[in-house]
VODRENPA-335520 format. One record per residue (C-alpha): x, y, z; residue in one letter. Coordinates in steps of 0.1 Angstrom, whole numbers, always signed. Layout:
    east   north      up   type
       X       Y       Z      A
...
//
This chain:
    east   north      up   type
      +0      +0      +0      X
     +13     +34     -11      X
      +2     +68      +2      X
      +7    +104     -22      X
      -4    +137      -8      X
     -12    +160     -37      X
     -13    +197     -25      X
     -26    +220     -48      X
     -22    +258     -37      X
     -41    +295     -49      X
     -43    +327     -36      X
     -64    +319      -3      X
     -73    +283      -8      X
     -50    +252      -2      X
     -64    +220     -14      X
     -49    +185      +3      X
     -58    +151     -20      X
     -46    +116      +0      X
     -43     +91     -25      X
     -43     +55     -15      X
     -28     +32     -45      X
     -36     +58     -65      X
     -74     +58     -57      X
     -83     +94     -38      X
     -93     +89      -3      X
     -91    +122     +16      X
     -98    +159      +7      X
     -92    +188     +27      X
     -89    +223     +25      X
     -73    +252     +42      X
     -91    +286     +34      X
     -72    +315     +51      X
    -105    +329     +68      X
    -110    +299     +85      X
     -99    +307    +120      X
    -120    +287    +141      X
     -99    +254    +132      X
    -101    +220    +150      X
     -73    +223    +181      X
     -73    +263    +184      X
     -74    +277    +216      X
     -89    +310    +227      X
     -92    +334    +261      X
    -127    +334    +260      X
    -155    +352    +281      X
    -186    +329    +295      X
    -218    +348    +281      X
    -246    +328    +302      X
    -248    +293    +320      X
    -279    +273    +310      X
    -288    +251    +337      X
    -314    +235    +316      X
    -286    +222    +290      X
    -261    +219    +320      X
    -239    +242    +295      X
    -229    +278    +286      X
    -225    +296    +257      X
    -193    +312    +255      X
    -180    +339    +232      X
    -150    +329    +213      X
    -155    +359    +188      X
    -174    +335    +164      X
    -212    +347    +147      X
    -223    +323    +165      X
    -216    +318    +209      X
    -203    +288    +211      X
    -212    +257    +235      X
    -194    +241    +263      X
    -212    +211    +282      X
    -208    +201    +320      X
    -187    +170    +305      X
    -167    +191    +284      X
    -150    +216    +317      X
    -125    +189    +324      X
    -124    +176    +360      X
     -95    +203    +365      X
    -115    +228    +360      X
    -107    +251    +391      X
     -69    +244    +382      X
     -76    +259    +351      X
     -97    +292    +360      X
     -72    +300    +390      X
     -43    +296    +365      X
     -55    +316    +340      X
     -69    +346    +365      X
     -32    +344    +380      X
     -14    +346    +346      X
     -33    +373    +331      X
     -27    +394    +361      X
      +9    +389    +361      X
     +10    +373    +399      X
     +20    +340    +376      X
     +49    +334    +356      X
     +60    +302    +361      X
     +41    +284    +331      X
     +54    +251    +338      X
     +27    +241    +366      X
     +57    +224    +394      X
     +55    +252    +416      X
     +13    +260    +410      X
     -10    +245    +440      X
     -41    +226    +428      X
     -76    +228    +434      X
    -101    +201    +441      X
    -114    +185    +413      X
    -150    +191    +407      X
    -176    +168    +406      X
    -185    +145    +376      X
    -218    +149    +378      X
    -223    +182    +388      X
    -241    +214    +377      X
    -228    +240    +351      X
    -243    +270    +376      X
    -218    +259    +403      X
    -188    +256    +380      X
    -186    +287    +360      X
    -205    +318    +360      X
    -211    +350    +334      X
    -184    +372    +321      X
    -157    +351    +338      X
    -125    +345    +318      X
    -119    +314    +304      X
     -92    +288    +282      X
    -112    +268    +257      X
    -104    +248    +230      X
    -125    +241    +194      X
    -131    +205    +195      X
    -160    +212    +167      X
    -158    +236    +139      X
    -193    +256    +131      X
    -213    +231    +106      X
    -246    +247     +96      X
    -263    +269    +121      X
    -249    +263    +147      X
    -212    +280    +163      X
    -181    +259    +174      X
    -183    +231    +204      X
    -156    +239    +226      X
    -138    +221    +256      X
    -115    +237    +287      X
    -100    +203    +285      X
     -71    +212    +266      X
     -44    +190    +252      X
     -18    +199    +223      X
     -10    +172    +199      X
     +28    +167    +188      X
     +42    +139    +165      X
     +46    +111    +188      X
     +29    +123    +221      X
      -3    +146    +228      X
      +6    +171    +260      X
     -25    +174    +288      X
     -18    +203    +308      X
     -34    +204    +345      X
     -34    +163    +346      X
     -14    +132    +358      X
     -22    +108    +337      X
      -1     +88    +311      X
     -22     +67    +285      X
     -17     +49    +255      X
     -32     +43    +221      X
     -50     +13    +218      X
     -41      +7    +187      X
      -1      -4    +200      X
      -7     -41    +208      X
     +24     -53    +222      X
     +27     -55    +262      X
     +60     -48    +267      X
     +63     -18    +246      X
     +35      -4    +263      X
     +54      -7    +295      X
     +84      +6    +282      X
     +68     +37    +267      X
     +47     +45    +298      X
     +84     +46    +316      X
    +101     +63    +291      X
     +72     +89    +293      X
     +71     +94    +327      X
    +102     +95    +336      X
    +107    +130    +310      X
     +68    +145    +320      X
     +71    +175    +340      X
     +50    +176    +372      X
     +15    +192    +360      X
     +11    +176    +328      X
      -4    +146    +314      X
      +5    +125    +283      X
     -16    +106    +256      X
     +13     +83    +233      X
      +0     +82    +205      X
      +1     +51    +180      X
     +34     +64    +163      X
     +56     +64    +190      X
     +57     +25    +190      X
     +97     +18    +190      X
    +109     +51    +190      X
    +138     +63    +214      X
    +135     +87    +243      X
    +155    +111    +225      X
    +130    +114    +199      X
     +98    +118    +221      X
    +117    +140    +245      X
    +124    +164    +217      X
     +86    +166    +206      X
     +78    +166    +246      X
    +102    +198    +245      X
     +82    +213    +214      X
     +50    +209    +231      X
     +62    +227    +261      X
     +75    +258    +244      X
     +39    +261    +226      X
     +22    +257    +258      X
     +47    +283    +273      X
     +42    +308    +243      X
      +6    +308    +247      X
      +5    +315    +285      X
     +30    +345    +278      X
      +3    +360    +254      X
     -29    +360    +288      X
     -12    +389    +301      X
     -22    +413    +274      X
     -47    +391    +251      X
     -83    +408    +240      X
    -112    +389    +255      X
    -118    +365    +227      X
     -90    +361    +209      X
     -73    +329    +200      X
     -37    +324    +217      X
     -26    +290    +203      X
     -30    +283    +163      X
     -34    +245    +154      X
      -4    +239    +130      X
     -14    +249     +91      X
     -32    +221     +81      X
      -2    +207     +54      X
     +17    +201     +88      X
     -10    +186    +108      X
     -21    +160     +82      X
     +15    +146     +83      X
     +17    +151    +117      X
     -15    +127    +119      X
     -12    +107     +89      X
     +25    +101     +78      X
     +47     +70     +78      X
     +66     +47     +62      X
     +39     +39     +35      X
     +41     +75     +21      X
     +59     +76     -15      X
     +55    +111     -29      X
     +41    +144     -10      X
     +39    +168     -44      X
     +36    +202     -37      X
     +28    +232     -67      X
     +40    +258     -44      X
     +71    +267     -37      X
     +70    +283      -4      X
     +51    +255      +7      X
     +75    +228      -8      X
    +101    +245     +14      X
     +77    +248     +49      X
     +67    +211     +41      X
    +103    +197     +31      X
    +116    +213     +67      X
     +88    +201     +85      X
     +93    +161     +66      X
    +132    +167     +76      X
    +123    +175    +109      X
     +96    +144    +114      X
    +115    +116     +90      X
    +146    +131     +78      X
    +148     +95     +54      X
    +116    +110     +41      X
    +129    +144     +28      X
    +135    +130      -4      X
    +100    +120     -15      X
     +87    +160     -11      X
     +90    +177     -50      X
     +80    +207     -62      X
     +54    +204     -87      X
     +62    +227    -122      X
     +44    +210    -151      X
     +22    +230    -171      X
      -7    +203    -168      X
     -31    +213    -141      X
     -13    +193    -109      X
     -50    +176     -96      X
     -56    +170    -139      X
     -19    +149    -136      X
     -28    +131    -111      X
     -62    +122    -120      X
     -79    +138     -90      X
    -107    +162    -109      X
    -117    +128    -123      X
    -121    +109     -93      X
    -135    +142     -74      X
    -163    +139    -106      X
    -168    +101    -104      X
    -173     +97     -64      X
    -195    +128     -52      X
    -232    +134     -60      X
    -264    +110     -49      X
    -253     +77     -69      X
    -215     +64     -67      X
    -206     +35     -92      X
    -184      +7     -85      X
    -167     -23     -97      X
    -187     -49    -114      X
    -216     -30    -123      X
    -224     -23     -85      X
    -234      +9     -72      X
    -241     +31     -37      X
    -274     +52     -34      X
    -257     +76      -5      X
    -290     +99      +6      X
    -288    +130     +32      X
    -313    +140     +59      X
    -311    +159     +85      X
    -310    +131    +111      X
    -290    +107     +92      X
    -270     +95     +63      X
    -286     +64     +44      X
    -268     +41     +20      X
    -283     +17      +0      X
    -259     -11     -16      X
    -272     -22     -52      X
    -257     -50     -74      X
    -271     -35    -106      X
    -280     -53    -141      X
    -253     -77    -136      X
    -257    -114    -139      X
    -234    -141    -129      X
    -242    -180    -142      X
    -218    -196    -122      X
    -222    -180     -88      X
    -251    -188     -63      X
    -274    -156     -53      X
    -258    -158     -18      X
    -220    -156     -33      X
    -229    -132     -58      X
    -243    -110     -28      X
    -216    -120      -6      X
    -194    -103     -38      X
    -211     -72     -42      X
    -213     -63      -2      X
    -176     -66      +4      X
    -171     -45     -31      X
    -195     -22     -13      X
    -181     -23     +23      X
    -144      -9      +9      X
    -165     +17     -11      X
    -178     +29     +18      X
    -151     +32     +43      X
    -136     +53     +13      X
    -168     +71     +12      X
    -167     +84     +48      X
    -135     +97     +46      X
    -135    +112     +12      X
    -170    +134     +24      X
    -158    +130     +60      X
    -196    +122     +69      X
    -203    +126    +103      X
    -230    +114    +128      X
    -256     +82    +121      X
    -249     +62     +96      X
    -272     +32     +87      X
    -259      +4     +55      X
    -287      -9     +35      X
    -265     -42     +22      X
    -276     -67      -1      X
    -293     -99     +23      X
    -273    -128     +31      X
    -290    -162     +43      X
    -253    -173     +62      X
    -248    -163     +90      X
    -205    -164     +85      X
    -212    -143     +57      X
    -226    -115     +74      X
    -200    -120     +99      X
    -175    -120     +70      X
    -189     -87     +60      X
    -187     -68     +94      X
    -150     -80    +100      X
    -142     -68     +63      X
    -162     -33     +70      X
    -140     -33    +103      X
    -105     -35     +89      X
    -114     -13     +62      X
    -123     +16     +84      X
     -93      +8    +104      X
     -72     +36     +89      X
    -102     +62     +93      X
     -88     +90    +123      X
    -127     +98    +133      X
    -135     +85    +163      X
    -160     +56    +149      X
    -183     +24    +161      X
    -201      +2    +137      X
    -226     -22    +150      X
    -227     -57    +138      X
    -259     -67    +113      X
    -290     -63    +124      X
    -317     -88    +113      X
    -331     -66     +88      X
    -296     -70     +73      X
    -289     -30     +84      X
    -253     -20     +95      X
    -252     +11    +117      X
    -217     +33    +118      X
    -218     +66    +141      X
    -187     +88    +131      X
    -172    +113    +148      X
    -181    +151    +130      X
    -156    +176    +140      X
    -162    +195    +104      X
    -183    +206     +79      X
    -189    +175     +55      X
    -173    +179     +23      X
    -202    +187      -4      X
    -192    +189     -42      X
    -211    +197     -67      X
    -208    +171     -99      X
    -240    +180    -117      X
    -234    +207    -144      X
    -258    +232    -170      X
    -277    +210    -193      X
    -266    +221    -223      X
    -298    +205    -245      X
    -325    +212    -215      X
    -338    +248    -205      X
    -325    +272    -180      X
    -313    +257    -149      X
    -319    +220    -156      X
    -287    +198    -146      X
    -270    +167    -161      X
    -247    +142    -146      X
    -206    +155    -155      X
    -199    +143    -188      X
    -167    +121    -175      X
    -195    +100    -156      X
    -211     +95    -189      X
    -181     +75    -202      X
    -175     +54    -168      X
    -212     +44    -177      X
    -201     +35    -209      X
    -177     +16    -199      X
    -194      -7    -176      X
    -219     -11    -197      X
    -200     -19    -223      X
    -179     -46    -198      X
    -214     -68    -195      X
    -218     -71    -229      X
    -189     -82    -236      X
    -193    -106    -213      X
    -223    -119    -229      X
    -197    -128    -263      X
    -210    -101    -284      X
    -190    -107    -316      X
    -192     -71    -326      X
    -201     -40    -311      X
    -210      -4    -322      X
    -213     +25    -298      X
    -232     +50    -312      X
    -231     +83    -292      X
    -230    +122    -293      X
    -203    +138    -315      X
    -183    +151    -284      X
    -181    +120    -266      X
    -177    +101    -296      X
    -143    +120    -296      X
    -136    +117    -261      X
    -135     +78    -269      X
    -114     +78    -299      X
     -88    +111    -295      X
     -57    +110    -281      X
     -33     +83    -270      X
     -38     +60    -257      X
     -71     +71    -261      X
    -107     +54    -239      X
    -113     +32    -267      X
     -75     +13    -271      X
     -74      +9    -231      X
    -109     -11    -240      X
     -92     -30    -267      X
     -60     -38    -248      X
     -81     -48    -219      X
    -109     -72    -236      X
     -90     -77    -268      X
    -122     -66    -286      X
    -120     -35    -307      X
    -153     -13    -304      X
    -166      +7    -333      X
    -176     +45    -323      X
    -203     +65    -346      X
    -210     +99    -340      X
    -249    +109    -342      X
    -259    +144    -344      X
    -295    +134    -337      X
    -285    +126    -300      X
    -287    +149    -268      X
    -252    +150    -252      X
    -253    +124    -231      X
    -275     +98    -250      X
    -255     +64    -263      X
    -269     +33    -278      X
    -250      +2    -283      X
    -258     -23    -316      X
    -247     -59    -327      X
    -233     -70    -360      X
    -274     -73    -378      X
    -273     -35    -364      X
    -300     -42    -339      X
    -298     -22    -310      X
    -289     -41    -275      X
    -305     -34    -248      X
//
């Protein structure tokens, strides 16, 4: 398995790709107006408490107030607020918490009324961007994330990812971790740090500490809101969170941010340096790498897939809904279970590519084709399992139900990514919308793969003058790649008479097929 990161950079916009084996499996932007990012942290002022919600809405300078639950105060809570009255009054300048006396913890199941109260001054951190209507979700739980370790001020605990199975390198990394974790402070280690020296996670330990200092330096004069710790730009936090070993390529079209990202690689996996180039072809760099094709072919209500399947993905405001459909295809020499069986596990990778590619968020409930065996919809859960393992959203997906429904709930910390693949009907009136033409030739194409199946002995595509082009122009051109691959060569006739996205395919006697 081979990872790219495609970064494609304008005036105010930076786009991120992730490619997986050259199939597109994350997208993210950075827009520079967005400054209420995931990890932020802001001096914030509470505007009311609302016993009813046990929350308050605080004002963190967004639109909209935004909301901190009771769960979300942190237990250390009076730590935090005597900290922060003592540092922005200048009584405190030791920032490293040895020295700074406690308070008791408050209680976990307690009232919002008796924790914090209007107008007082508080640290806050977005754990929730604004989506729709509604303004940030914050926490005064605050913890700064570095390569290897995440940094918990006001705790004592150290934990450990669950992901880093082996025993004794738990043990070792809880000792290593200790032993360097200033009084004050609590560690999370994250997945990563399995086998690396103390050296290394010191030095990201040290990093973390310097940003936690540099914020606490800025209380003393900061505007009430106003953010006091940026989460890295988000080039450096995706390979902060997401790079390793499997990463080939990281191609960057900018050259100021080749250089920030080639420092920041050097810095993380100095091995790695050389795999970061500076993109300077004069082909579009997303066109190059296929992206704007795969961006048309997996957004929008329907999402086709490999042997004629296809997803139904439907939005309401409750929930997400996908329905799993095998299509027109036909296979003689597979049962009705196998063939379903077949299509579901197509359709469970789909999926787990799906929820990271629109980073959905919230219920999700899986309309698979029905299985009889029992081990096959067991197969299908484990399958749906792995293939989610690489997804960073916090994520649970319940086993089958006996209506044959799988339910996923996904963590939602952003907006979902919405793209637009429908485009102006160029034969309809004003405002009517057709499917993007490069979704008209994947249809083609499968269509065209079941009849061949069928031993057609020859075929004719009949279709709209541009597309007939599409197929036969340029090398190797849609039509040779069908030739190399079924080792049938397919006549194309361009027909005026047809709307522009209208195809018809014909046997040898000229009948049509249908």
């Amino acid at each position: 398995m081979e990872k790219e990161l495609i970064i494609r950079s304008s005036s105010d916009i930076v786009d991120f790709a992730l490619l997986k084996d050259g199939r597109l499996v994350e997208l993210h932007k950075e827009e520079e107006d967005n400054n209420f990012q995931v990890g932020d942290v802001f001096i914030a002022k509470v505007r009311k408490a609302v016993p009813g919600l046990n929350a308050a809405f605080v004002n963190v300078g967004y639109e909209k107030d935004a909301f901190l639950h009771y769960h979300d105060l942190g237990p250390k809570l009076p730590s935090l607020l005597k900290f922060v009255k003592r540092v922005s009054t200048g009584r405190h300048t030791d920032f490293l918490l040895k020295n700074f006396q406690f308070e008791k913890d408050i209680d976990k199941n307690g009232s919002i009324a008796n924790a914090i109260k209007s107008n007082q001054s508080l640290l806050v951190q977005i754990v929730k961007e604004p989506i729709s209507t509604k303004g940030p979700r914050i926490s005064s739980e605050l913890s700064i994330a570095g390569r290897y370790i995440v940094l918990v001020p006001f705790s004592d605990r150290i934990s450990i990812s669950q992901k880093i199975e082996s025993k004794d390198e738990k043990e070792r990394l809880k000792r290593l971790v200790k032993s360097i974790t200033p009084k004050g402070f609590g560690v999370i280690i994250r997945t990563v740090a399995e086998g690396k020296k103390v050296a290394e996670i010191d030095k990201d330990l040290q990093n973390l500490l310097e940003r936690w200092t540099a914020m606490c330096k800025k209380l003393n004069k900061a505007h009430h809101p106003s953010k006091v710790l940026s989460e890295m730009n988000k080039a450096s936090s995706i390979l902060r969170d997401i790079f390793d070993d499997s990463f080939s390529s990281i191609t960057i079209d900018d050259e100021t941010l080749y250089g920030q990202i080639k420092d920041y690689v050097h810095e993380i996996a100095p091995n790695k340096e050389s795999i970061v180039k500076l993109y300077k072809n004069g082909v579009p760099l997303y066109e190059k790498f296929g992206i704007e094709r795969q961006i048309k072919t997996s957004f929008g209500r329907t999402v086709s897939m490999a042997k004629g399947a296809y997803l139904v993905i439907e939005h309401t405001e409750a929930m997400h809904v996908i329905d799993v459909n095998s299509g027109n295809r036909s296979n003689k020499e597979k049962n009705q279970e196998d063939t379903a069986l077949e299509v579901n596990m197509i359709s469970a990778t789909e999926i787990a590519r799906q929820l990271r590619l629109r980073d959905m968020g919230g219920i999700i409930v899986v309309d698979f084709i029905d299985m009889n065996k029992a081990e096959n919809r067991k197969k299908l859960y484990h399958h749906l399992r792995d293939e989610m393992n690489d997804d960073k959203a916090k994520h649970k997906i319940l086993p089958p139900s006996k209506f044959g429904l799988i339910q996923i709930t996904r963590q939602r910390v952003r907006p979902e990514r919405n793209i637009k693949t429908k485009e102006e009907d160029p034969n309809g009136v004003a405002g009517s919308e057709i499917e993007a033409p490069i979704k008209v030739i994947q249809r083609i194409t499968q269509d065209l793969e079941r009849l061949l199946k069928k031993d057609f002995k020859k075929i004719t595509l009949n279709t709209h003058p541009f597309i007939a082009a599409f197929i036969t122009r340029g090398f190797p051109s849609v039509r040779s790649k069908w030739f190399l691959e079924h080792k049938k060569w397919v006549k194309v006739l361009p027909r005026d008479a047809y709307t522009y996205l209208e195809y018809h395919f014909f046997d040898k006697d000229g009948k049509e097929i249908k």
